[in-house]
N, C-alpha and C positions, 0 to 999 in steps of 0.2 A: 589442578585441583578442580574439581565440581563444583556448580553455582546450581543452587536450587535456587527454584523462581514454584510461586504457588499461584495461581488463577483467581480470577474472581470468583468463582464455583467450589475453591478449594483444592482442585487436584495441582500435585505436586509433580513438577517437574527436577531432572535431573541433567546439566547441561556442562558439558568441554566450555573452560573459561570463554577458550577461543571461537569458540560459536557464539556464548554469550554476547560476546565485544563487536559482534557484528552491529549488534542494536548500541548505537551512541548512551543512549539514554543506563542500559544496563554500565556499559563501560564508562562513565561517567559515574555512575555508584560505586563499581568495586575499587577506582579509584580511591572515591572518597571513604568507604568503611574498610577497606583491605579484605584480605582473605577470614571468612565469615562461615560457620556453619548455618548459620540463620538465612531463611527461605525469604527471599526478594520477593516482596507482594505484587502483582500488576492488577491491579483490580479494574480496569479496563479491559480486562481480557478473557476471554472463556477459555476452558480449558481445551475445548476442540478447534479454538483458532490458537491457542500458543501452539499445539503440538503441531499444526498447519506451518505456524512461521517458525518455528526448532526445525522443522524439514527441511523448508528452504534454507535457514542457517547451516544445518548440517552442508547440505551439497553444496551452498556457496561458501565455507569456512576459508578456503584458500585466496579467494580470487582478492586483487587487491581491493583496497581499503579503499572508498570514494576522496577524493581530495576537499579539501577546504572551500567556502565557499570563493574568496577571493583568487583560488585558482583555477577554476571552472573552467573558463572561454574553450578551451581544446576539448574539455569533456561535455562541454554541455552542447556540441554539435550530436553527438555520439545519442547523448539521454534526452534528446526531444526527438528522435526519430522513433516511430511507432509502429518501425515493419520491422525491428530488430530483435524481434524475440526468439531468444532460442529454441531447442525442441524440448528439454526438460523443462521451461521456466512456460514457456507454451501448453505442456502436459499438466503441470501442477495449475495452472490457475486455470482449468476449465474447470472450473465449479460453480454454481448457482449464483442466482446476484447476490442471494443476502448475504452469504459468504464471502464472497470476492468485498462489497462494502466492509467488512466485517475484517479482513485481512488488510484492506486501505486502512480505515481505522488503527487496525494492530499497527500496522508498519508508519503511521505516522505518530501513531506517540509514544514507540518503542522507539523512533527518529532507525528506520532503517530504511536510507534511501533506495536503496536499489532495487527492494522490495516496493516499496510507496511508485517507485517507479513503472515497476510492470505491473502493479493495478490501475495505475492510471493508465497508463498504451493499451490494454485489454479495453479499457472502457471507452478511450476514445477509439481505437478500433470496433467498438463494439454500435456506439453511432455515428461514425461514420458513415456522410452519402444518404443520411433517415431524416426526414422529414422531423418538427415538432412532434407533430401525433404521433408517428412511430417510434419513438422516443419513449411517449408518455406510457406509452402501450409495453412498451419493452421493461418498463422499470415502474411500471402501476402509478404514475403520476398523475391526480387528478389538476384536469384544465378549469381555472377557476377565474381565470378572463371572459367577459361576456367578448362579444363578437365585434363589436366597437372599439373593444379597447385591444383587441388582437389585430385587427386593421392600423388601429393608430401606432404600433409596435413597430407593424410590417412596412408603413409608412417610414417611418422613423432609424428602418435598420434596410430599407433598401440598398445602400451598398455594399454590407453584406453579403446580401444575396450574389450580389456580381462577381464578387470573388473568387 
């Protein structure tokens, strides 16, 4: 049966349950209201990042289900590595920052890890090896440390740096 899901913009999406249940947070509702012709509001979502993360659910509908958290340790070797990306999941998230931010958001309070997961390895791949300033520059972050208190920082996180 189809799970209509409607955006914060209004547009109305039409979704395989089974793709739905990718996102915890939807599978956790159809749980609780059963099979519904009524449209699951996500009002944290636009309508051109749901149809971004319906994508990604489409192609990953098969692949297993993340495990629990108390089962983790074997998986969680696999999901902090940040060179593991594959070439579809590589191709779909080269998008803009405010997007990729935008799809982070979706995937973390639609609770779909695996998604929340390759926005996060994009980004940290993405500063990777950059400097603060180049950083700030990549993602328009104004520096709003005087120069004293940026030394007293650098002082302060010199092990860091050794690392």
């Amino acid at each position: 049966m189809p799970v209509k899901l409607t955006s914060s913009d209004g547009q109305e999406f039409s979704v395989d349950k089974a793709v739905a249940e990718r996102s915890v947070l939807l599978k956790n509702m159809l749980e609780d209201v059963g099979d519904s012709d009524t449209p699951i509001p996500l009002p944290n979502v636009t309508g051109k990042i749901l149809e971004k993360v319906i994508d990604y659910c489409v192609h990953h509908k098969d692949d297993p289900i993340p495990v629990a958290e108390e089962d983790r340790d074997a998986f969680d070797s696999a999901r902090k590595r940040i060179d593991d990306i594959d070439d579809w999941d590589a191709n779909y998230i080269k998008v803009d920052n405010e997007q990729l931010f935008e799809i982070i958001l979706a995937a973390n309070y639609l609770d779909i890890k695996p998604l929340l997961d390759l926005g996060c390895k994009t980004v940290a791949n993405m500063i990777k090896g950059k400097t603060a300033e180049q950083i700030r520059e990549m993602f328009n972050i104004e520096n709003d440390f005087t120069p004293e208190e940026e030394e007293q920082i650098r002082r302060e996180n010199e092990w860091a740096a050794d690392a």
